[in-house]
C-alpha positions as CSV (number, residue, x, y, z in Angstrom):
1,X,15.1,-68.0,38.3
2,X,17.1,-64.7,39.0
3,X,18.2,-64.8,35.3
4,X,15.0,-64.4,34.1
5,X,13.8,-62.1,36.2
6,X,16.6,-60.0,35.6
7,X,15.2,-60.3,31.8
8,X,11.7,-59.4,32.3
9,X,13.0,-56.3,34.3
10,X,15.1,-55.5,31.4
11,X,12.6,-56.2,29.1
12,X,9.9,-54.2,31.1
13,X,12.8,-51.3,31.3
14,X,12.6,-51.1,27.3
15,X,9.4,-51.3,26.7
16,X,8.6,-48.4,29.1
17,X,11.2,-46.6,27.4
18,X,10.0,-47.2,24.0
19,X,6.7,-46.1,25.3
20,X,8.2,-43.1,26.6
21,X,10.1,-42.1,23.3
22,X,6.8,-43.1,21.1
23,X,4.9,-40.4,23.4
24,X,7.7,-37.8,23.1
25,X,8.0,-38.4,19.4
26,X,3.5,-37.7,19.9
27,X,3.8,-34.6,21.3
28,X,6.3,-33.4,19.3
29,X,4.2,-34.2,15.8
30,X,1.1,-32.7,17.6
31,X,3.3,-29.6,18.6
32,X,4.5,-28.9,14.8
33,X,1.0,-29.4,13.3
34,X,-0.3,-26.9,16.2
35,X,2.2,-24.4,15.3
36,X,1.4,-25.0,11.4
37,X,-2.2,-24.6,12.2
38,X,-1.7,-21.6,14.2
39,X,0.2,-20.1,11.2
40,X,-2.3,-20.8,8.5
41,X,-4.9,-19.7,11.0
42,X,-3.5,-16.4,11.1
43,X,-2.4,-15.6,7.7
44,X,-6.5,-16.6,6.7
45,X,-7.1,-13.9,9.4
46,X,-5.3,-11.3,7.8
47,X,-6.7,-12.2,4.7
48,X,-10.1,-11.8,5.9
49,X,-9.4,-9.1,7.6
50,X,-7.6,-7.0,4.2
51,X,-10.7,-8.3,2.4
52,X,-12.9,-6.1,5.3
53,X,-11.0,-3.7,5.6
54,X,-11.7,-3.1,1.5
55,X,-15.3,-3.6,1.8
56,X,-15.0,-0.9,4.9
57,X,-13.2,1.2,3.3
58,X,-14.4,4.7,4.9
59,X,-13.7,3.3,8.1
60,X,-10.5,2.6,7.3
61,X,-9.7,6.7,5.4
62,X,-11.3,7.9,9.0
63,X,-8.9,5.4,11.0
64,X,-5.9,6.9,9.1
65,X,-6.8,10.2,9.2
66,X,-7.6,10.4,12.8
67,X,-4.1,9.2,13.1
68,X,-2.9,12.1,11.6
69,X,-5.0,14.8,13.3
70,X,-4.6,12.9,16.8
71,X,-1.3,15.6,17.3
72,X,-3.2,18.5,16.4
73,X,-5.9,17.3,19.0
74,X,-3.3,16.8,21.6
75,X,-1.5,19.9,21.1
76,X,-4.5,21.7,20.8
77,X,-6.0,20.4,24.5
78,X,-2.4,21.6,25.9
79,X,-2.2,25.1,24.9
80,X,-6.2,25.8,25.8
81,X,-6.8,23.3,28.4
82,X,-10.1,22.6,26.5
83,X,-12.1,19.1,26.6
84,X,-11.2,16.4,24.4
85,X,-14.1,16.7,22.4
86,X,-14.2,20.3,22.3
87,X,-10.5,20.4,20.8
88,X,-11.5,17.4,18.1
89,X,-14.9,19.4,17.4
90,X,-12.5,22.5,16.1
91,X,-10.0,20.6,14.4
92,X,-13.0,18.1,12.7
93,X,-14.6,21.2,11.5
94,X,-11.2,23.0,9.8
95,X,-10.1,19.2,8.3
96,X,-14.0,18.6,7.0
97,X,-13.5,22.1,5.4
98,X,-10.4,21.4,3.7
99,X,-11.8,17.9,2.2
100,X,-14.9,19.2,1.4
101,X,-13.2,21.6,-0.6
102,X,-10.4,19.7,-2.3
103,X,-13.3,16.9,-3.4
104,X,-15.0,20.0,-5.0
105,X,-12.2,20.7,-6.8
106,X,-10.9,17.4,-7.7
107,X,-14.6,16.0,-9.1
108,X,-14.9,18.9,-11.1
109,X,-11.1,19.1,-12.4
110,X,-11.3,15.2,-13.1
111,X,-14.2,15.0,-14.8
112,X,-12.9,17.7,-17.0
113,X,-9.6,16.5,-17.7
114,X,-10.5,12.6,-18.6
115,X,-13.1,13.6,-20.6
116,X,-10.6,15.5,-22.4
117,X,-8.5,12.8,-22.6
118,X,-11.0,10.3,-23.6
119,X,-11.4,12.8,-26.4
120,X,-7.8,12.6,-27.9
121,X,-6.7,9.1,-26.7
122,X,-6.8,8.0,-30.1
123,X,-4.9,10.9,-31.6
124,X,-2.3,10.2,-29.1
125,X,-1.9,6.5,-29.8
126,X,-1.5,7.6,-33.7
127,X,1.5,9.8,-32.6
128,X,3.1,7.1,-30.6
129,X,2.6,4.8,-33.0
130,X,4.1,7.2,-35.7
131,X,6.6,8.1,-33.4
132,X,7.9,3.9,-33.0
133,X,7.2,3.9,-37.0
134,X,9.8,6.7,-37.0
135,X,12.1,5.2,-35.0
136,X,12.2,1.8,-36.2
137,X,12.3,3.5,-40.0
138,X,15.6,5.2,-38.4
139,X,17.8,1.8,-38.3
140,X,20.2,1.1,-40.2
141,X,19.5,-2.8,-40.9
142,X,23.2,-3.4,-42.8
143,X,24.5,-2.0,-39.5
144,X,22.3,-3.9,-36.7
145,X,22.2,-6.9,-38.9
146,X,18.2,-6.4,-38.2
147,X,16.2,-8.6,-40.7
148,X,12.5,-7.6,-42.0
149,X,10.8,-10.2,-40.5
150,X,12.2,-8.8,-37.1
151,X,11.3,-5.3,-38.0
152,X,7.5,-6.4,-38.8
153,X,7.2,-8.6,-35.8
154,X,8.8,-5.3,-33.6
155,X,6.3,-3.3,-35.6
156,X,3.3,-5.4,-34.8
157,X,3.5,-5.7,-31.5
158,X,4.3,-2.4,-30.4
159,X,0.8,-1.4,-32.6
160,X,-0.8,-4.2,-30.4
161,X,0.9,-2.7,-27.2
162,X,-0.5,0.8,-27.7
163,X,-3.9,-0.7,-28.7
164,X,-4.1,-2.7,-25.2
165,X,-2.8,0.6,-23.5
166,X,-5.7,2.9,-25.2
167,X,-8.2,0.2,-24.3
168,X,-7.0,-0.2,-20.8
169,X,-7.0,4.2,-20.5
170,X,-10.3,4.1,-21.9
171,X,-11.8,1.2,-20.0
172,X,-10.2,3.1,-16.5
173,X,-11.1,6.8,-17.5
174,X,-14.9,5.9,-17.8
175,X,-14.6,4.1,-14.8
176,X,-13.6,7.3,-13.1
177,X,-16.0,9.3,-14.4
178,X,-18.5,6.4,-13.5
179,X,-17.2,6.5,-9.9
180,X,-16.8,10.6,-9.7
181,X,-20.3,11.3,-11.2
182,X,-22.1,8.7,-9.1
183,X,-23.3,11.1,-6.5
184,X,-25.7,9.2,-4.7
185,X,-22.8,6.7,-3.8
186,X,-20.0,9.1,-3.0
187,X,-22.0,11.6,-1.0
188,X,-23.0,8.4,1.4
189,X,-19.5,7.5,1.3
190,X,-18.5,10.8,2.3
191,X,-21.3,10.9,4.9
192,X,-19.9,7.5,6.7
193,X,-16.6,8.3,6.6
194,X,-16.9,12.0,8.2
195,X,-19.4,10.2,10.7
196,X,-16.7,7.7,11.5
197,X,-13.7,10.1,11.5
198,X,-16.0,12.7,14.1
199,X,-17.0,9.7,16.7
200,X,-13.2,8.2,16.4
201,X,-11.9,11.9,17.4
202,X,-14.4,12.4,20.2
203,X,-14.5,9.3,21.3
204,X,-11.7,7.3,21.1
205,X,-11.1,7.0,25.1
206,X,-14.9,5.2,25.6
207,X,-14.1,2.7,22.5
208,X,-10.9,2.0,23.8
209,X,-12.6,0.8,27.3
210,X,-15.8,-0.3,25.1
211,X,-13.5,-3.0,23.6
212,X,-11.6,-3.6,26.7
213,X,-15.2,-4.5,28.3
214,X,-16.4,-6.4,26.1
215,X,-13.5,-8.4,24.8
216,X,-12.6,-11.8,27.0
217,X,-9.6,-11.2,29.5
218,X,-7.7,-14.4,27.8
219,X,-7.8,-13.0,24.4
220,X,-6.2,-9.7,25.6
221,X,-3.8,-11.3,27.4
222,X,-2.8,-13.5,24.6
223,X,-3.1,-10.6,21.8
224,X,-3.1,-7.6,23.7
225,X,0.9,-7.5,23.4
226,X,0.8,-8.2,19.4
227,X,-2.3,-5.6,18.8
228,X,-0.9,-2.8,20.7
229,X,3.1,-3.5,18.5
230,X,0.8,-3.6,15.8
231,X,-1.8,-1.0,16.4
232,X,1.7,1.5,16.6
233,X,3.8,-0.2,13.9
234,X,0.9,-0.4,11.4
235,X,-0.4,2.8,12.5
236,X,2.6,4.7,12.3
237,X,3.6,3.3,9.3
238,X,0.0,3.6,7.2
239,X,0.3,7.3,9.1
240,X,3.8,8.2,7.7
241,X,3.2,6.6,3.8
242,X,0.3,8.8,4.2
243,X,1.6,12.3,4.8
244,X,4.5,11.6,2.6
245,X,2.6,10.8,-0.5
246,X,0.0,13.6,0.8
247,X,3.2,15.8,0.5
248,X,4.7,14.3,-2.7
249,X,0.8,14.5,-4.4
250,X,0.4,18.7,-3.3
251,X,3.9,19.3,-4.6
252,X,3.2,17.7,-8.0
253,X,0.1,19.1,-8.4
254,X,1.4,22.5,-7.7
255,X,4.3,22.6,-9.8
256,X,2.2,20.8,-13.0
257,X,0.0,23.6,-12.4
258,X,2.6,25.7,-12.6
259,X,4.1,24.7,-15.7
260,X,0.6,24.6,-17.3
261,X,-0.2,28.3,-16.6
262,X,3.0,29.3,-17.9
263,X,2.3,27.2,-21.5
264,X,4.5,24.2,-21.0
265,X,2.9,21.2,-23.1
266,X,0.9,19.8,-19.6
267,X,-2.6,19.1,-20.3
268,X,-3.9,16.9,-17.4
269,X,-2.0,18.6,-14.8
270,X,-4.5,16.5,-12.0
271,X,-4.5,13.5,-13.8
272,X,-0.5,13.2,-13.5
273,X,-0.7,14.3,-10.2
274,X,-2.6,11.4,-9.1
275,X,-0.5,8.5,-11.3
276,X,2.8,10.2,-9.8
277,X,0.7,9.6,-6.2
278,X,-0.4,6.3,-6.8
279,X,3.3,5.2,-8.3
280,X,5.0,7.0,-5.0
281,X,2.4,5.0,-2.9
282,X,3.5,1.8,-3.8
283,X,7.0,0.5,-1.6
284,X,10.0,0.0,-3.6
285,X,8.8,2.6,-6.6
286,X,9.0,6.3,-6.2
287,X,7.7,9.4,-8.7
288,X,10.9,8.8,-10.5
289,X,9.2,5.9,-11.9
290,X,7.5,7.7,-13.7
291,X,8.9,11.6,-14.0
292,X,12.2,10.4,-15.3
293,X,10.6,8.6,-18.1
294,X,8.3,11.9,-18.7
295,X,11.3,14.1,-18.9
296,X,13.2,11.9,-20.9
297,X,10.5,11.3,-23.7
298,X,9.7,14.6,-23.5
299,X,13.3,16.0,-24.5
300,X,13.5,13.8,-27.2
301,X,10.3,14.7,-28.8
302,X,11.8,18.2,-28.7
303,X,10.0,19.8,-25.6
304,X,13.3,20.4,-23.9
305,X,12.2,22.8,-21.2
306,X,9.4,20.7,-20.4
307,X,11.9,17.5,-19.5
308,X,14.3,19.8,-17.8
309,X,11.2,21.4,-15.8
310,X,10.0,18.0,-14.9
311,X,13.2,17.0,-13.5
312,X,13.9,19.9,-12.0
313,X,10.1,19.6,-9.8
314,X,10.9,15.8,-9.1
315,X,14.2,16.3,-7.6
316,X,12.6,18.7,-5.4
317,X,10.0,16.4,-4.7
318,X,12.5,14.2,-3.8
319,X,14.5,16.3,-2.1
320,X,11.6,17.4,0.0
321,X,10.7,13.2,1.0
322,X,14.2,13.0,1.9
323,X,14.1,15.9,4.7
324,X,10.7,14.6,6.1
325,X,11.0,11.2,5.8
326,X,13.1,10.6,8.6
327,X,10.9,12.8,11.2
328,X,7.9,10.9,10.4
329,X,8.8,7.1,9.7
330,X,11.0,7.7,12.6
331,X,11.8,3.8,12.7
332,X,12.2,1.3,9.3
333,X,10.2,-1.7,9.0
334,X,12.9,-3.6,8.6
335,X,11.5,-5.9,6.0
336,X,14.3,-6.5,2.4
337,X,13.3,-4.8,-0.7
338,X,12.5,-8.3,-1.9
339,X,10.2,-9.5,0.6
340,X,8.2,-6.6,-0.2
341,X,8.2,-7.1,-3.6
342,X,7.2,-10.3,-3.1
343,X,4.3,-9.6,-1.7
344,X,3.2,-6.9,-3.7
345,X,3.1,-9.3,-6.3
346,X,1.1,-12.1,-4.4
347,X,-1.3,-9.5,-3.0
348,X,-2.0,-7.7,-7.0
349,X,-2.4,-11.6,-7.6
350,X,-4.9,-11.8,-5.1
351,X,-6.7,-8.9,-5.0
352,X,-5.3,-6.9,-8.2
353,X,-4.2,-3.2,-7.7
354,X,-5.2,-3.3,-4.2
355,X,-3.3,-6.4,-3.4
356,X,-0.4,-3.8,-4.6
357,X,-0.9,-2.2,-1.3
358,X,-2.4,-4.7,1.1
359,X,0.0,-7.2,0.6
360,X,3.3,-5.1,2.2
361,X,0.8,-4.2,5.2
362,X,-0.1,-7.8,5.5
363,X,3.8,-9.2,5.6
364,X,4.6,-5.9,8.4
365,X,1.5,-7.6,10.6
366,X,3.3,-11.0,9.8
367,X,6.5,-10.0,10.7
368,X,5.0,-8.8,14.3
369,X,3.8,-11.6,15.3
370,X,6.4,-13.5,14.2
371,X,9.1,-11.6,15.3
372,X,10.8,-14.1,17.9
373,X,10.3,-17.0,15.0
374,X,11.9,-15.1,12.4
375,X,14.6,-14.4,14.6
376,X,15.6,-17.8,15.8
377,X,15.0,-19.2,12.2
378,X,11.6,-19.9,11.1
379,X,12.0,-23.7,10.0
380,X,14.2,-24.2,13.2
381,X,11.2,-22.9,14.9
382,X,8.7,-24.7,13.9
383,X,10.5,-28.4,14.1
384,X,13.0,-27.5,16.9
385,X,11.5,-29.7,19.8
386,X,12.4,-26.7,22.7
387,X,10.4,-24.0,20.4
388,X,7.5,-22.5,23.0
């Protein structure tokens, strides 16, 4: 009789721990697919919320630029001891001035200069083509063991790579001049995002406590630590990539202006401005991308003092970023080259050229909030059974 009750105690022993290891192992499946969940739950939140913050675009210029005037406010309500919103009135009025008068300019000098361009795309595609035609003329096929065939199909494709090129320069310059002409749609534009960029100035202390208010206690206590790192990582980054390309797009336009008045071969001065802005934009590439080529090309045609000119303005450019840079990022994202590249490319994928520059913003909020998981190991976080 002792034996076997000694047995069923054993027995019971067992099973209770089998039940007990069965309920661990429980917990620790729901755990994972909670943390998995939670993951894809915020990267779908980020997604939505890059896909609003496209379709609120002039919400988002008047966000960034507030960011950038917010010192001059400051300053300005230290040296006169002046309200708030009488300091943001005066500096609203001389920034509204200063965009109201570079959108003059820049609708009238695009519209000029694509509709020149439109004009002699072709011709130019005939002198690149004769120019590769040239060049490929130039081997010496005995030498470079080059056969025909190759020559033809080298031939072929770089006449059906220049066609693509006009069609895409065509298809995007009357796309411009769609989008610059419509005046109906910019000016309301313009109106919502002066509106917004005025009330975010004045305001920003009762929409600060507005949202405090209204937004449920648990939620900031959860987020309020990941939206403030990211409110001043984000914002000091978008901030920073701002006034740097703002700098690198005045000094190009400047000196191409420059080289056009004194009869160097630069025809859409504006134009190049704004591709050597929107290369410089992008992480990763810089206006080398696309001066070095310039200059290059440019000295082998025969223009000389052009390329030397061009290199000359893009190592100031350069030189210039350099000096700033560090006063403004004042802190690196810390994110590898590839990662960025990375998603630059899944971003274009997703949303095309946008995607170019949503996507790095997206992986800096990512690394935020993950920034204890991508410290300890992200797969060791998510399946380690201590993870919190």
């Amino acid at each position: 009789y002792h034996n076997i009750l000694k047995a069923a105690e054993k027995a019971a022993i067992h099973k209770e721990r089998e039940m007990d290891d069965m309920s661990e192992d429980l917990n620790y499946i729901c755990k994972i697919i909670k943390r998995i969940l939670n993951a894809v739950l915020i990267i779908g939140g980020i997604y939505l919320g890059c896909k609003l913050a496209v379709f609120y675009m002039p919400f988002l210029i008047a966000f960034i630029i507030a960011l950038m005037i917010e010192p001059a406010i400051k300053a300005l309500m230290k040296k006169t001891k002046m309200t708030r919103k009488a300091c943001s009135i005066i500096i609203f009025v001389i920034v509204f001035s200063i965009i109201i008068g570079c959108l003059v300019w820049g609708i009238i000098s695009l519209v000029s200069e694509s509709t020149n361009l439109l004009q002699m795309l072709n011709l130019y595609i005939d002198r690149a083509y004769t120019q590769i035609q040239d060049a490929i003329g130039k081997l010496n096929i005995t030498r470079v063991s080059v056969s025909k065939n190759m020559l033809s199909l080298t031939q072929d494709t770089s006449k059906e790579m220049l066609l693509k090129v006009s069609k895409w320069l065509t298809v995007f310059l009357n796309k411009l001049i769609d989008i610059v002409t419509s005046i109906p749609t910019i000016a309301i534009y313009i109106v919502i995002t002066i509106l917004a960029l005025y009330f975010i100035c004045t305001d920003r202390i009762y929409m600060l406590d507005f949202m405090e208010q209204h937004v449920p206690s648990k939620w900031l206590q959860k987020l309020g630590k990941h939206i403030r790192e990211i409110t001043i990582n984000l914002g000091g980054y978008l901030k920073a990539q701002a006034i740097l390309i703002l700098v690198s797009f005045v000094i190009s336009v400047i000196g191409l202006y420059i080289f056009k008045i004194a009869g160097l071969n630069v025809k859409y001065p504006l134009l190049y401005a704004l591709g050597i802005g929107f290369v410089d934009a992008l992480p990763i590439f810089g206006s080398g991308t696309i001066m070095i080529p310039w200059a290059i090309i440019s000295a082998c045609n025969g223009d000389l003092k052009l390329g030397i000119s061009i290199l000359v303005l893009w190592i100031i450019m350069s030189v210039v970023r350099q000096l700033i840079e560090p006063k403004i990022v004042g802190s690196h994202i810390g994110i590898h080259p590839i990662f960025t590249l990375i998603a630059m490319y899944t971003g274009f994928k997703i949303s095309g050229v946008i995607g170019l520059f949503i996507g790095p913003i997206a992986l800096i909020i990512l690394k935020n909030i993950y920034s204890n998981m991508l410290d300890k190991g992200v797969m060791k976080s998510i399946f380690s059974r201590d993870y919190s």
